[in-house]
N, C-alpha and C positions, 0 to 999 in steps of 0.2 A: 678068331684071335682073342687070346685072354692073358693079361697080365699079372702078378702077384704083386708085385713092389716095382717104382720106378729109384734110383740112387743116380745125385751128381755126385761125382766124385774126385778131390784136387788131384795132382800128378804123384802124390805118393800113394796115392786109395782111401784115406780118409773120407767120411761122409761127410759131406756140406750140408748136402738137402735129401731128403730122401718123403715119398709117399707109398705109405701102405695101402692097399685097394684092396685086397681078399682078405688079408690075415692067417694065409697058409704057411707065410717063408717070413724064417726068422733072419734079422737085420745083418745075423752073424755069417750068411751066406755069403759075404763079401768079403771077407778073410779068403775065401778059398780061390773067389777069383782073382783077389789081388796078386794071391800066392803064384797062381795059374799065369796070370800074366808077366811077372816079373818074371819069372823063369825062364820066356822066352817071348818078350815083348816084339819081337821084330817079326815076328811070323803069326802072330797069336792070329786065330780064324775070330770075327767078330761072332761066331753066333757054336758053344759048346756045351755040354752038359755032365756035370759033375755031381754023383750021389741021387739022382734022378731030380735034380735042377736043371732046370734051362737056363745060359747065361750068354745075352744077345747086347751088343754094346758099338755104340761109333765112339772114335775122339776126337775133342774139339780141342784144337790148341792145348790149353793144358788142363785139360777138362775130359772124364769119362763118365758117359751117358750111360749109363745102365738100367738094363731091364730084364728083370727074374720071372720065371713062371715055370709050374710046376706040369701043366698041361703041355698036350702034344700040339703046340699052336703054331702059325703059321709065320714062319721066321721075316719073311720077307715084308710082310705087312708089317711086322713089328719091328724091324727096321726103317722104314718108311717112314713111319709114326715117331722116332728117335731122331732121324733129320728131321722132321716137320718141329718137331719140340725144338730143335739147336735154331731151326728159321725164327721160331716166335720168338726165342729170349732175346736172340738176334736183333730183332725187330724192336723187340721194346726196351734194351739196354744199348743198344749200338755196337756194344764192345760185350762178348760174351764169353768170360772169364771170371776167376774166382773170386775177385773181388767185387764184381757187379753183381754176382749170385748172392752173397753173402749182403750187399748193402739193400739188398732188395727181397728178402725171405719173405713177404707177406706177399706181392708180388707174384713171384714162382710158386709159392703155395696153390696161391686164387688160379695159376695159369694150367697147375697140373690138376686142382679140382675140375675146372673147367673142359676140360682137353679131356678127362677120358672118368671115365663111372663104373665103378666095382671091376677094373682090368677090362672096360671096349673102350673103346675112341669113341669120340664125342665130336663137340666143334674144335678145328683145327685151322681156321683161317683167320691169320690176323685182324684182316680188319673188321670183322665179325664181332672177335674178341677183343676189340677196342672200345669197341659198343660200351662194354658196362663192362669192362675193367682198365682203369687206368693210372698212372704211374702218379696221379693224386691223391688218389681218393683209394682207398683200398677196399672198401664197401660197394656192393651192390645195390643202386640206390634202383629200386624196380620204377618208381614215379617216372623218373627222369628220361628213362630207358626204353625203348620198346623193343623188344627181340619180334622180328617176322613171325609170324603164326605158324609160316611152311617153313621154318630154322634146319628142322629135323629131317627136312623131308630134299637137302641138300643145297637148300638155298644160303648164298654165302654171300650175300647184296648188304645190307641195313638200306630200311626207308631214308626217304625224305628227297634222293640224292637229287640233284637238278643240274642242268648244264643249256647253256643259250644256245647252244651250237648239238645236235648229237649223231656222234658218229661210230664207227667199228671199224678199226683197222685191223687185218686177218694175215698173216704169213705162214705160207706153206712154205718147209723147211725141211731140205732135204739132205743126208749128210751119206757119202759114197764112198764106201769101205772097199779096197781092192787091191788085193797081193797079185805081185806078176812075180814069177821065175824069172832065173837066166836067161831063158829061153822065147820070155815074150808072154809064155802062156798065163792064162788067167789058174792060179791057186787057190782064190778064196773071193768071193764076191758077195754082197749085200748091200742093202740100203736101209738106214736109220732115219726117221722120219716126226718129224711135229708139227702140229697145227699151235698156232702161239695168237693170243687176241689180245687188244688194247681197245678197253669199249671207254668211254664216253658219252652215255646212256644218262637219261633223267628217269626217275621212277623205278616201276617192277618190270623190266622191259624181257618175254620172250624171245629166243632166236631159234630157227632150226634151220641147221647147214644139211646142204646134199651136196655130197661129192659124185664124182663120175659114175655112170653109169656103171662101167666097168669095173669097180672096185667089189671086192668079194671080201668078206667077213667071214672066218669060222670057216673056210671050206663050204658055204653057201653062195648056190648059184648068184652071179651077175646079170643085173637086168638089162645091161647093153650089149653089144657086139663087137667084133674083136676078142684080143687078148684078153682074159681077166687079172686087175691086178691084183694081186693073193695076199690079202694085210695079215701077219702074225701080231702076237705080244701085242693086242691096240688095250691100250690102256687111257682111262678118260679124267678129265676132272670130276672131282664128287658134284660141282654143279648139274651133272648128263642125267637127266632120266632113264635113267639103267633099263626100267620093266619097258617102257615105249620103247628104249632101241630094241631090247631082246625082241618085241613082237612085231614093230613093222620095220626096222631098221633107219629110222628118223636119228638124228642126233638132234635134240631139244633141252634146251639150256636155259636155266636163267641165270649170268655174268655175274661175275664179283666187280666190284668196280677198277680199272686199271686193267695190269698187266697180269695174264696168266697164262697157262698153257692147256689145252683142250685137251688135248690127244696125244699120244704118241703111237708110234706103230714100225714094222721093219720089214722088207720084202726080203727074202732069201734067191729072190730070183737072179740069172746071169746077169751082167751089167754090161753093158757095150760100151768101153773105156772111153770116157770124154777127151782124155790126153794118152797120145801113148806115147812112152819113153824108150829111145836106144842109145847104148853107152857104149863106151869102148875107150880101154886102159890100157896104154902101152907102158906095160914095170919093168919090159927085159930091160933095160940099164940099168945097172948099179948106181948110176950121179942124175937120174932124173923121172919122172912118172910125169905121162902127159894124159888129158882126157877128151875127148869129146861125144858131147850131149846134143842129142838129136830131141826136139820136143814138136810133137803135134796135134791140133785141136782134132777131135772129131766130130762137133755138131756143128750145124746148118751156118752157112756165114752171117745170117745176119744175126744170129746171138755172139756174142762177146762173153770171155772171163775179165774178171779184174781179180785186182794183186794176188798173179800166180807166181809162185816161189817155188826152185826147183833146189832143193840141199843136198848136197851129193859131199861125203865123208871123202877124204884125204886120211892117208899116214898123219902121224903127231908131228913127226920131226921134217917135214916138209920146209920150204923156203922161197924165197923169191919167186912170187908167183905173178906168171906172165898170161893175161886174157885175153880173147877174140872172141865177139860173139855179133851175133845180126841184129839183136835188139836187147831191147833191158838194161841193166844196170849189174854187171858182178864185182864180186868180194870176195875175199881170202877171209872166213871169220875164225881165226886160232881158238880162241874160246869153245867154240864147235867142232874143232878139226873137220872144219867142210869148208864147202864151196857155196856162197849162198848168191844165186839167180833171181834177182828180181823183175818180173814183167808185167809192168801198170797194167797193160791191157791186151788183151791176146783173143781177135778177131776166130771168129769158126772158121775150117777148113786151110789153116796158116800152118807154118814152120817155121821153128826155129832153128839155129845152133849154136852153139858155144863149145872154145875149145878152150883150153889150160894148159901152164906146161911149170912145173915145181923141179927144183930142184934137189937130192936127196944128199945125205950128209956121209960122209967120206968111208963112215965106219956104222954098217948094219947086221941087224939080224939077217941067220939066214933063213929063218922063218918070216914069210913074207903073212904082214900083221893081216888079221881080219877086220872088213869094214861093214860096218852099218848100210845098210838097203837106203836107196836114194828114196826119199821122201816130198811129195808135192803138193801145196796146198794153192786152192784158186776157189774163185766165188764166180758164180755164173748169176745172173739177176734174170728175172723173169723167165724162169726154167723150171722144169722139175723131171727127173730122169724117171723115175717110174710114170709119168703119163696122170698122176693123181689130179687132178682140178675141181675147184670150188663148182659146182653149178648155178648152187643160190645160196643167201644167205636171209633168210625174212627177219624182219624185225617187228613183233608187236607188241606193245604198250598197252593195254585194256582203257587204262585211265584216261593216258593224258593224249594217249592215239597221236602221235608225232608222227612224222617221217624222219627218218634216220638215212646218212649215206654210209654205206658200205664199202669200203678199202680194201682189197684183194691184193698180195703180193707173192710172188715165187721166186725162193730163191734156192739155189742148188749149191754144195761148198765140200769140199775134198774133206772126210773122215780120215780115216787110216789109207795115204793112198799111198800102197808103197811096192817100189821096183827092186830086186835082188838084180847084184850083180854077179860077176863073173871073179 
């Protein structure tokens, strides 16, 4: 990844701020995208190339982030690095628009030198770059400061830090994408997946997770038995020792202080529906539309979901609407034109129902409208539908050799989970 110029820019295209890094691409490159994008702001692709420019851009409010390069470089990385840039101003304005850029040009100056060097990235994590840049002092005062020796080497901590108590809380988090036909069958199925931590760590504290045996990286064998689960797209925080995973498959980290996220990852594999849904719409009358929704858990009873929501779309011009159901709480929400299903908690191996019955208005199309696919969301606690588990998590300190407790949680939560109807 290589950059030529980074440009804020206000909602007419105008420059605010802008940083030269190579000095291959002249400032006036920006005319052409503004031109480019008014012409057809609602469609425009964030990442096109014009005259053999590269022109890669997110927007923020009323705010466009820009960034130019002449090279065949890697779009997605350089979008990454343009929300990572909207996080930090973010962070250190609170409000990040045109007037907090403009009151603060030394600032964003110091935040874009910092952040990336002749078009590569550099340090990108806030509190890193709090260290010795702050919204006082606009100088790098090196005395005062000390940057980690290993800064470069992906560590994203600063010294000193200390805590009476030190602990690691860890969430595996799993999100379950799954289209069903008219017919019941499965259409589309995967799983969206992150590892998310909140340390509370004193010092320079290493950690190294092992998940399941069973888990397979890259199309490389699994060292347990059973099923392997097959991780794509695993993408890691820049704290991961990249060259140690590549060679023994360790995850070895040294923490940012707080809240971040490790990993992410996604199985492509079949999903065995944790709810399944059956509907059935009676519209032969012309003066009414009645429904009923069949919903059932399919894991082990002694796990539980909580607040599952079943939304199922209604006609616009629907009316008086009359409900029956075996549990929960329903609604008519006109705003939505649906039906929304609330159930605090819904036991494994349970059923529900719910019926509805609307009335329709004297004078209709006779094109019978199209509805939106029933949509269901629920959280399962202490689950995870791919089989992934923590095995260990070490914690070591060299220095100050603490014991640390370690916090483990799973939790599982409906993605895209959606049923076509009839």
């Amino acid at each position: 990844m290589s950059l030529s110029s980074v440009f804020i820019l206000d909602g007419k295209g105008k420059i605010i701020i802008s940083r030269d890094y190579r000095g291959d691409v002249s400032a006036n490159c920006v005319d052409k995208f503004i031109s480019f994008i008014l012409d057809d702001d609602d469609t425009t692709t964030p990442v096109f190339e014009i005259n053999g420019i590269n022109y890669i851009h997110v927007k923020h409010q009323n705010l466009y982030i820009l960034a130019v390069s002449t090279r065949n470089s890697d779009a997605s990385m350089i979008l990454m690095f343009l929300y990572k840039l909207v996080d930090v101003l973010t962070e250190y304005f609170q409000n990040l628009e045109e007037e907090s850029i403009r009151d603060n040009f030394v600032i964003t100056y110091e935040l874009l030198d910092e952040m990336m060097d002749f078009g590569y990235p550099q340090t990108t994590e806030t509190d890193l770059l709090k260290q010795y840049i702050t919204q006082k002092g606009h100088e790098l005062h090196k005395a005062q400061v000390r940057i980690p020796d290993n800064a470069t080497m992906g560590v994203c901590r600063p010294d000193g830090i200390k805590y009476r108590k030190n602990e690691v809380f860890l969430d595996v988090i799993e999100k379950v994408n799954l289209l069903f036909g008219t017919n019941g069958a499965i259409l589309q199925s995967d799983i969206e997946g992150k590892i998310k931590l909140k340390t509370f760590l004193s010092g320079m504290p290493e950690l190294k997770l092992g998940l399941s045996d069973r888990v397979q990286f890259d199309n490389r064998m699994a060292r347990g038995g059973g099923k392997a689960i097959e991780m794509e797209d695993v993408q890691f925080h820049q704290c991961v020792n990249l060259p140690r995973f590549e060679q023994d498959r360790v995850i070895s980290f040294i923490p940012p202080d707080g809240k971040f996220i490790l990993m992410t990852y996604r199985l492509s594999q079949t999903v065995k529906p944790l709810f399944e849904i059956e509907s059935y719409i009676d519209n032969n009358s012309s003066s009414k539309v009645e429904y009923l929704i069949k919903i059932r858990s399919n894991f082990k009873e002694r796990s539980q979901a909580n607040n599952v929501q079943i939304i199922v779309p209604v006609p616009a011009d629907v009316s008086s609407p009359k409900f029956r159901k075996s549990g929960g709480d329903v609604k008519y929400a006109p705003e939505l034109n649906s039906i929304v299903w609330d159930l605090a908690r819904f036991p494994g191996a349970k059923e529900h129902k719910m019926s509805a019955h609307f009335k329709l208005p004297s004078i209709t199309s006779d094109e019978a409208p199209e509805l939106a696919p029933i949509a269901v969301k629920f959280q399962i606690p202490y689950f995870t539908v791919s089989g992934v588990q923590v095995r260990y998590l070490k914690i070591l300190e060299r220095k100050m050799k603490y014991t640390a407790m370690p916090w483990v949680r799973y939790i599982t939560k409906a993605g895209n989970y959606i049923v076509r109807t009839q």
